[in-house]
N, C-alpha and C positions, 0 to 999 in steps of 0.2 A: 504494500500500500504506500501509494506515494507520500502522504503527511500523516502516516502512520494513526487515521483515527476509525476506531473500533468503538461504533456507539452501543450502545447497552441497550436493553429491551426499554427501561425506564425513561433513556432520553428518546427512543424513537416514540414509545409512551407522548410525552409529553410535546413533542412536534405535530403529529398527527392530531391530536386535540388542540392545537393553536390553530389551526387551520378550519378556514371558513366558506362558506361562500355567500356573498354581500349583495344582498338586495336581489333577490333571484339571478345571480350570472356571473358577478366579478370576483376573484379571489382575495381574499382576504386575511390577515391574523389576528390572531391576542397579540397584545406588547404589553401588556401589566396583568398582574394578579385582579386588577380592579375592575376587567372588561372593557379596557381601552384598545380600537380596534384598528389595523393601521391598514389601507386599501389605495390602491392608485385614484389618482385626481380624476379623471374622466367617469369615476366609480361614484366619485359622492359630490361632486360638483351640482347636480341638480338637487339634493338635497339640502343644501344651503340655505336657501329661502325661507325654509320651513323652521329654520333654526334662529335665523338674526333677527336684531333688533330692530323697531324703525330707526332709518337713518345710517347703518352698516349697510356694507358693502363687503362679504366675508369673501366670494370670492375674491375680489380684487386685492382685499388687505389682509386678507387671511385670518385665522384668531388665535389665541395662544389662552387657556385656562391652565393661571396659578396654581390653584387648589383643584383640586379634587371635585371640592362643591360646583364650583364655576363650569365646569363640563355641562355639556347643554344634551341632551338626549334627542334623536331624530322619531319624531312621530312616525310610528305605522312605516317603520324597517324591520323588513325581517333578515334576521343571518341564520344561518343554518350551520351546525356545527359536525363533524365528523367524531361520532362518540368508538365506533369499533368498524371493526374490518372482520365478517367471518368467510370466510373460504368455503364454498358451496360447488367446487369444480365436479366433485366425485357426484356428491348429491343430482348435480344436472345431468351430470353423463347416462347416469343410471337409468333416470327416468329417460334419455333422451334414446336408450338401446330398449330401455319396455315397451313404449308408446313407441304406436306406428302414424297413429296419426299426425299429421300437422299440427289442428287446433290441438286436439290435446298437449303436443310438448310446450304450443303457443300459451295457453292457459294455465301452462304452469308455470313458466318462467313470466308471467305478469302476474300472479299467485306471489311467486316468490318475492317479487319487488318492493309486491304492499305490506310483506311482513313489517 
């Protein structure tokens, strides 16, 4: 390995739950324990509006909160979070040499999605 780094189950753990996705589409992370979430400009740009004061202009000047408290919270965003990863290759295969039919394999691997 070239910079010799060997990550641990714990920190691939804790990557893969930083990890989001931002308002139906753009990729996102955590950066603090506190739910502060950090995403590209084009991501939350139209969001803004929803956020400033009369009289701001957040795109143009940007905003920076001191504290904690000062954080402003975006109405009606949803993020979505990646909680696990289970591995269903074998489970699909199975069904997929039982079932001859089409719909049926089709019906089950959308079965499985909405677990």
């Amino acid at each position: 390995m070239r910079y010799n780094f060997k990550p641990t189950e714990e920190w691939l753990n804790k990557v893969q739950r930083s990890a989001l996705q931002f308002g139906g589409g753009c990729s996102a992370a955590f950066v603090s324990t506190d739910g502060l979430i950090m995403t590209n400009h084009h991501c939350g740009r139209n969001k803004l509006s929803s956020i400033q004061d009369e009289g701001e202009n957040l795109l143009k000047d940007g905003f920076y909160a001191e504290e904690l408290e000062d954080e402003r919270l975006v109405p009606n965003l949803y993020v979505d979070q990646l909680i696990s990863i289970t591995d269903v290759t074998n489970e699909v295969k199975e069904v997929m040499k039982k079932e001859k039919s089409h719909n049926k394999k089709l019906q089950y691997v959308i079965r499985s999605k909405l677990r």
